[in-house]
VOBAPA-220665 format. One record per residue (C-alpha): residue number from 1; x, y, z. Coordinates in Angstrom, 1 decimal, padded with zeros to 4 digits, always signed. Each point is the difference from the previous one (the first is absolute). Layout:
BEGIN
(NUM, (X, Y, Z));
...
END
This chain:
BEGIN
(1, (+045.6, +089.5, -012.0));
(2, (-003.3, +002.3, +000.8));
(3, (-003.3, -002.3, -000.2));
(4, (-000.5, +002.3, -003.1));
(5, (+002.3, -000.8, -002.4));
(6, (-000.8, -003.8, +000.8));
(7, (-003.4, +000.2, -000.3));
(8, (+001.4, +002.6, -003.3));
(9, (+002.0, -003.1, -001.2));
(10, (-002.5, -002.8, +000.8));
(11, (-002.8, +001.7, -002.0));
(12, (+001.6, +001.5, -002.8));
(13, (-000.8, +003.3, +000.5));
(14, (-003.4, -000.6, -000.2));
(15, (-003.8, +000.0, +002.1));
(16, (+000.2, -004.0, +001.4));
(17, (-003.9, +000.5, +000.0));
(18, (-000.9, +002.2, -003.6));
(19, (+003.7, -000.2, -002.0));
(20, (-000.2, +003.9, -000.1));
(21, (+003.4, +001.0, +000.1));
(22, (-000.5, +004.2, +001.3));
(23, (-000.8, +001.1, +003.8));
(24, (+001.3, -002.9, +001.3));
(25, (+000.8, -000.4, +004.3));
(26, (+000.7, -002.5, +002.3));
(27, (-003.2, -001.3, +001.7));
(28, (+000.1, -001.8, +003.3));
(29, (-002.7, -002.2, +000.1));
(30, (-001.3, -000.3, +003.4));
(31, (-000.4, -001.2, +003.0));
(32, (+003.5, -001.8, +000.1));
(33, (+002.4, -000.6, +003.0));
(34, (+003.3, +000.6, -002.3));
(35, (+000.3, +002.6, -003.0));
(36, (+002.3, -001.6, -002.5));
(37, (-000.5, -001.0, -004.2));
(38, (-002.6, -002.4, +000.6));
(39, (-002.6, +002.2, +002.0));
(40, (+000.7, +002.9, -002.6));
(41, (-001.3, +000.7, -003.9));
(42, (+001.1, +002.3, -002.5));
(43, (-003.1, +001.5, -001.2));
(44, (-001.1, +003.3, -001.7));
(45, (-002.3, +002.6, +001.1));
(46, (-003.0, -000.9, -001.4));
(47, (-000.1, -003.2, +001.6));
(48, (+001.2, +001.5, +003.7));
(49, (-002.9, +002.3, -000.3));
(50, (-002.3, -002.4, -000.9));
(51, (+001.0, -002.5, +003.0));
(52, (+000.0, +003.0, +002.5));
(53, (-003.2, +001.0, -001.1));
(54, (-003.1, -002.0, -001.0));
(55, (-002.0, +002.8, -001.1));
(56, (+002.7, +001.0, -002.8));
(57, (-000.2, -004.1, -001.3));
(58, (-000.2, -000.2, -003.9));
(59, (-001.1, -004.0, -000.4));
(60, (+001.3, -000.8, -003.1));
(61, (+003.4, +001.5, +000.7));
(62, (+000.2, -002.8, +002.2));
(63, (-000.3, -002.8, -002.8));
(64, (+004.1, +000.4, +000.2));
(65, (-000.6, -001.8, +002.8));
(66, (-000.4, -003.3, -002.4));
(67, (+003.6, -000.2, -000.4));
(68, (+001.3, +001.3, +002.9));
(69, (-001.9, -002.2, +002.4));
(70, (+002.5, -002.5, -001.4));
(71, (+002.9, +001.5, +001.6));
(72, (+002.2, -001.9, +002.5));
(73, (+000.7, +003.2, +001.9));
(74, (-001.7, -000.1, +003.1));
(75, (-001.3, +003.7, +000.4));
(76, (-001.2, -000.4, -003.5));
(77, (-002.1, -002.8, +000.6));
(78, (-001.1, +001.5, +002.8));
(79, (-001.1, +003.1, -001.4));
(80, (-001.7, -001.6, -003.1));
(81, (-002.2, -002.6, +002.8));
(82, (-001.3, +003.5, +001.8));
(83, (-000.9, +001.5, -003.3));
(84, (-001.8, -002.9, -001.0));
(85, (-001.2, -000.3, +002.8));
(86, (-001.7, +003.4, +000.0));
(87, (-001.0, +000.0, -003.6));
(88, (-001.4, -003.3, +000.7));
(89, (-003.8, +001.1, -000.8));
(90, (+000.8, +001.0, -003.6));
(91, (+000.1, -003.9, -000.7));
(92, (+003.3, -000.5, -001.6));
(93, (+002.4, +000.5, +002.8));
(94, (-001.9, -002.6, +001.8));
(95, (+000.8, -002.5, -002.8));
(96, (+003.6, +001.1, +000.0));
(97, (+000.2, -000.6, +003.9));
(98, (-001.5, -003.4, -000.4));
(99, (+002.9, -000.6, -002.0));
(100, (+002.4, +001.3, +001.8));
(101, (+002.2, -001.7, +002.2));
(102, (+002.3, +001.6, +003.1));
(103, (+001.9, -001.5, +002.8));
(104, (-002.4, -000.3, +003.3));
(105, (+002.6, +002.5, +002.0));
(106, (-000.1, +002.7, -003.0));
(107, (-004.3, -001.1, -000.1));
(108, (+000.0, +001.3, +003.5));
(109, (+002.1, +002.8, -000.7));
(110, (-002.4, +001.2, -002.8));
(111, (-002.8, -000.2, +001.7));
(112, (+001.6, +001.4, +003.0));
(113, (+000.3, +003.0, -001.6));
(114, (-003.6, +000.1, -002.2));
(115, (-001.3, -000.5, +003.8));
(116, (+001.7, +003.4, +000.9));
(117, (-001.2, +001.7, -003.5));
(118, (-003.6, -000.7, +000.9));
(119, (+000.2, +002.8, +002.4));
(120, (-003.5, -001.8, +002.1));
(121, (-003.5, +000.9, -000.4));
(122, (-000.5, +002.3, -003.7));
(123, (-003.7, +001.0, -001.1));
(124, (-001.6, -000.9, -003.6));
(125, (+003.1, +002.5, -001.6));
(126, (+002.6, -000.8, +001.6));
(127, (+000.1, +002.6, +002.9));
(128, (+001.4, -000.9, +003.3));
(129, (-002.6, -000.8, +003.0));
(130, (+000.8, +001.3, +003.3));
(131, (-001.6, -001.3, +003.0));
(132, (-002.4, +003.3, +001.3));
(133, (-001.0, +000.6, -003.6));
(134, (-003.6, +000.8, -001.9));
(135, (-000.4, -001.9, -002.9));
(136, (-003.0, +000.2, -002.4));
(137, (-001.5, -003.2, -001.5));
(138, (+000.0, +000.2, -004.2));
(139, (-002.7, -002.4, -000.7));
(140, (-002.8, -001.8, +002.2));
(141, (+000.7, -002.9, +002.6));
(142, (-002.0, -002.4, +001.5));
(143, (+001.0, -000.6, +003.5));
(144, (+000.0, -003.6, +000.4));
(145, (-002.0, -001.1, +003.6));
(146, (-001.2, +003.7, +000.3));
(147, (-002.8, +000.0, -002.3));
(148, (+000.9, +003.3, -001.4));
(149, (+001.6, +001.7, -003.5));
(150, (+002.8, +002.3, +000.8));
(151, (-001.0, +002.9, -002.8));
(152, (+002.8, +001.3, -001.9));
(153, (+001.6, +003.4, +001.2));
(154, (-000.6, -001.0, +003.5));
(155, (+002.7, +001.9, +001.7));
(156, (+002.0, -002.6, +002.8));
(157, (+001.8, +001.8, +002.6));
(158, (+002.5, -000.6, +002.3));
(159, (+001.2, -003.9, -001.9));
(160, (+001.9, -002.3, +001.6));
(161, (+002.6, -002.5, -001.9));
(162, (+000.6, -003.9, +001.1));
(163, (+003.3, -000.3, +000.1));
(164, (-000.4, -003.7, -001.3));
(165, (-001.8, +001.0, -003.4));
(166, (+000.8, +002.8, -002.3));
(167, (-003.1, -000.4, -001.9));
(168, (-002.3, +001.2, +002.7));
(169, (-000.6, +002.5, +001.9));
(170, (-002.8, +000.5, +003.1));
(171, (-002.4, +002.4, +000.4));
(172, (-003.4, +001.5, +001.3));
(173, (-003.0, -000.2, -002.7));
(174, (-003.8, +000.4, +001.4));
(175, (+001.8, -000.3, +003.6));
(176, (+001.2, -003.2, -000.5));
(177, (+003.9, -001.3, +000.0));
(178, (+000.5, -001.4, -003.6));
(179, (+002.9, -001.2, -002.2));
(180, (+000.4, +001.1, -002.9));
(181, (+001.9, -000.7, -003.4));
(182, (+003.1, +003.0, -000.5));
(183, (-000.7, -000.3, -003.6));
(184, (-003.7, +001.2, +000.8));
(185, (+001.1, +003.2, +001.5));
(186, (+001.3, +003.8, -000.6));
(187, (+001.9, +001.9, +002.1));
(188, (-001.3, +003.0, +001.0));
(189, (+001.9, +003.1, -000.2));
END
Protein backbone atom coordinates (compact mmCIF):
# COMPACT_ATOMS: atom_id res chain seq x y z
CA UNK A 1 0.00 0.00 0.00
CA UNK A 2 1.38 3.70 -1.14
CA UNK A 3 2.58 5.71 2.15
CA UNK A 4 -0.50 7.85 1.05
CA UNK A 5 -3.32 6.01 1.57
CA UNK A 6 -1.85 5.00 5.05
CA UNK A 7 -1.10 8.17 6.11
CA UNK A 8 -5.00 8.76 4.16
CA UNK A 9 -6.23 5.96 6.60
CA UNK A 10 -4.36 6.90 9.76
CA UNK A 11 -5.54 10.48 9.71
CA UNK A 12 -8.98 10.28 8.51
CA UNK A 13 -8.78 12.24 5.67
CA UNK A 14 -7.74 15.03 7.42
CA UNK A 15 -4.60 17.91 8.28
CA UNK A 16 -2.74 15.89 11.41
CA UNK A 17 -1.63 19.48 12.30
CA UNK A 18 -5.12 21.97 11.62
CA UNK A 19 -8.01 19.09 11.02
CA UNK A 20 -8.71 20.85 7.57
CA UNK A 21 -9.80 18.26 5.43
CA UNK A 22 -9.02 20.12 1.54
CA UNK A 23 -5.39 20.38 -0.23
CA UNK A 24 -4.13 17.76 1.70
CA UNK A 25 -0.30 15.89 0.65
CA UNK A 26 2.08 13.81 2.01
CA UNK A 27 4.86 15.68 3.89
CA UNK A 28 8.18 14.10 4.63
CA UNK A 29 9.43 15.56 7.52
CA UNK A 30 13.02 15.84 7.36
CA UNK A 31 16.18 15.05 7.84
CA UNK A 32 15.42 11.19 8.17
CA UNK A 33 17.62 8.17 7.08
CA UNK A 34 14.37 6.04 6.01
CA UNK A 35 11.08 7.44 4.36
CA UNK A 36 8.25 5.41 5.65
CA UNK A 37 4.63 6.32 7.81
CA UNK A 38 6.31 7.55 10.73
CA UNK A 39 8.70 10.30 9.16
CA UNK A 40 5.61 11.40 6.96
CA UNK A 41 2.24 13.74 7.77
CA UNK A 42 -0.81 14.22 5.97
CA UNK A 43 -1.27 17.93 5.96
CA UNK A 44 -2.96 20.61 3.84
CA UNK A 45 -1.60 23.40 1.97
CA UNK A 46 -1.83 26.03 4.25
CA UNK A 47 0.17 24.46 6.76
CA UNK A 48 2.99 23.13 4.04
CA UNK A 49 3.25 26.78 3.02
CA UNK A 50 3.48 27.97 6.23
CA UNK A 51 6.43 25.41 7.35
CA UNK A 52 8.32 26.12 3.98
CA UNK A 53 8.05 29.57 4.53
CA UNK A 54 8.37 31.75 7.63
CA UNK A 55 7.53 34.95 6.06
CA UNK A 56 3.91 33.54 4.94
CA UNK A 57 3.43 32.31 9.00
CA UNK A 58 -0.12 33.35 10.33
CA UNK A 59 0.40 32.74 14.42
CA UNK A 60 -2.75 31.97 15.49
CA UNK A 61 -3.45 29.44 12.77
CA UNK A 62 -1.03 27.57 14.66
CA UNK A 63 -3.11 27.38 17.98
CA UNK A 64 -4.22 23.87 16.14
CA UNK A 65 -1.14 23.08 17.28
CA UNK A 66 -2.79 22.58 20.96
CA UNK A 67 -4.22 19.40 20.07
CA UNK A 68 -2.15 18.12 17.69
CA UNK A 69 1.09 18.38 19.64
CA UNK A 70 -0.61 15.48 21.40
CA UNK A 71 -0.30 13.11 18.67
CA UNK A 72 1.64 9.87 18.93
CA UNK A 73 2.80 10.12 15.36
CA UNK A 74 6.25 10.86 15.21
CA UNK A 75 6.47 13.41 12.25
CA UNK A 76 3.56 15.09 13.95
CA UNK A 77 5.21 15.75 17.08
CA UNK A 78 7.95 16.66 15.38
CA UNK A 79 6.48 19.26 13.26
CA UNK A 80 4.32 20.75 16.08
CA UNK A 81 8.06 21.09 18.51
CA UNK A 82 9.63 23.18 15.37
CA UNK A 83 6.62 25.37 15.11
CA UNK A 84 6.67 25.98 18.64
CA UNK A 85 9.73 26.27 18.61
CA UNK A 86 9.75 29.21 16.13
CA UNK A 87 6.64 30.93 17.39
CA UNK A 88 8.18 30.65 20.71
CA UNK A 89 8.46 34.64 21.28
CA UNK A 90 4.74 35.17 20.98
CA UNK A 91 4.56 33.62 24.60
CA UNK A 92 2.09 30.84 24.32
CA UNK A 93 3.93 28.30 22.31
CA UNK A 94 6.67 28.55 24.84
CA UNK A 95 4.11 27.45 27.64
CA UNK A 96 2.88 24.72 25.34
CA UNK A 97 6.52 23.37 24.78
CA UNK A 98 7.14 23.48 28.48
CA UNK A 99 4.47 21.04 28.53
CA UNK A 100 5.22 19.04 26.08
CA UNK A 101 6.87 15.94 26.33
CA UNK A 102 8.87 13.82 23.27
CA UNK A 103 11.04 10.89 23.20
CA UNK A 104 15.02 12.15 23.45
CA UNK A 105 15.72 10.45 19.75
CA UNK A 106 12.51 12.29 18.19
CA UNK A 107 13.91 15.67 20.63
CA UNK A 108 16.93 15.42 18.60
CA UNK A 109 15.28 14.85 15.52
CA UNK A 110 13.16 18.09 15.99
CA UNK A 111 15.64 20.11 16.76
CA UNK A 112 17.79 18.64 14.08
CA UNK A 113 15.70 19.89 11.77
CA UNK A 114 14.82 23.60 13.47
CA UNK A 115 18.78 23.77 13.37
CA UNK A 116 18.64 23.39 9.45
CA UNK A 117 15.45 25.92 9.28
CA UNK A 118 17.49 28.64 10.89
CA UNK A 119 19.31 28.98 7.71
CA UNK A 120 22.64 30.96 9.97
CA UNK A 121 23.16 34.47 10.53
CA UNK A 122 19.52 36.77 9.54
CA UNK A 123 19.48 40.65 10.19
CA UNK A 124 16.70 42.49 12.46
CA UNK A 125 13.89 41.11 9.57
CA UNK A 126 14.67 38.15 9.01
CA UNK A 127 17.05 38.48 5.92
CA UNK A 128 19.80 36.16 5.34
CA UNK A 129 23.50 37.44 6.20
CA UNK A 130 26.19 36.49 3.85
CA UNK A 131 29.75 36.72 4.88
CA UNK A 132 31.12 39.92 2.38
CA UNK A 133 27.96 41.82 3.17
CA UNK A 134 27.21 45.77 4.10
CA UNK A 135 24.85 45.97 6.74
CA UNK A 136 23.51 49.30 8.20
CA UNK A 137 23.07 49.69 12.00
CA UNK A 138 19.08 50.64 12.94
CA UNK A 139 19.58 52.26 16.20
CA UNK A 140 22.77 53.52 18.20
CA UNK A 141 25.50 51.16 19.94
CA UNK A 142 27.87 51.60 22.34
CA UNK A 143 30.95 49.62 21.68
CA UNK A 144 31.83 48.15 24.82
CA UNK A 145 36.01 48.58 25.59
CA UNK A 146 36.12 51.07 22.59
CA UNK A 147 34.82 54.16 24.14
CA UNK A 148 32.69 55.01 21.23
CA UNK A 149 28.64 55.05 20.04
CA UNK A 150 28.26 53.29 16.76
CA UNK A 151 25.50 56.01 15.27
CA UNK A 152 22.66 54.44 13.61
CA UNK A 153 22.71 54.16 9.66
CA UNK A 154 26.36 53.48 9.80
CA UNK A 155 26.90 51.47 6.78
CA UNK A 156 29.26 48.07 7.68
CA UNK A 157 30.84 46.62 4.78
CA UNK A 158 32.35 43.62 3.90
CA UNK A 159 30.81 41.37 7.45
CA UNK A 160 32.10 38.40 8.45
CA UNK A 161 29.86 35.53 10.33
CA UNK A 162 31.31 33.11 13.34
CA UNK A 163 30.45 30.09 12.44
CA UNK A 164 29.85 29.28 16.23
CA UNK A 165 27.09 32.07 16.79
CA UNK A 166 24.22 32.95 14.60
CA UNK A 167 23.48 35.96 16.49
CA UNK A 168 26.49 37.87 15.60
CA UNK A 169 28.15 39.00 12.98
CA UNK A 170 31.88 40.95 12.77
CA UNK A 171 32.53 43.99 11.34
CA UNK A 172 34.67 47.31 10.84
CA UNK A 173 33.01 50.52 12.70
CA UNK A 174 35.43 53.75 13.31
CA UNK A 175 38.37 51.20 12.00
CA UNK A 176 37.95 48.98 14.65
CA UNK A 177 36.99 45.00 14.44
CA UNK A 178 33.69 44.81 16.45
CA UNK A 179 30.86 42.26 17.12
CA UNK A 180 27.87 42.95 16.75
CA UNK A 181 24.22 41.76 17.58
CA UNK A 182 22.35 40.33 13.97
CA UNK A 183 19.20 41.64 15.32
CA UNK A 184 20.91 45.29 15.36
CA UNK A 185 21.54 45.25 11.75
CA UNK A 186 19.94 45.73 8.01
CA UNK A 187 21.01 44.35 5.07
CA UNK A 188 21.97 46.52 2.54
CA UNK A 189 20.70 46.08 -0.84
Amino acid sequence: MKIEQLLKDRSGSQCELCGATEGLSVYEVQPVEQIDIESCAYICAHCRSQIEDKDKTEVNHWHCLNDSMWSEVPAVQVIAWRMLDRLKAEGWPQDLLDMMYMEDDRLTWAKAGADADDMGHRDCHGAPLAGGDTVTLVKDLKVKGAGFTAKQGTAVRNIGLPADDPTHIEGKVEGQRIMIVTKYVKKSH
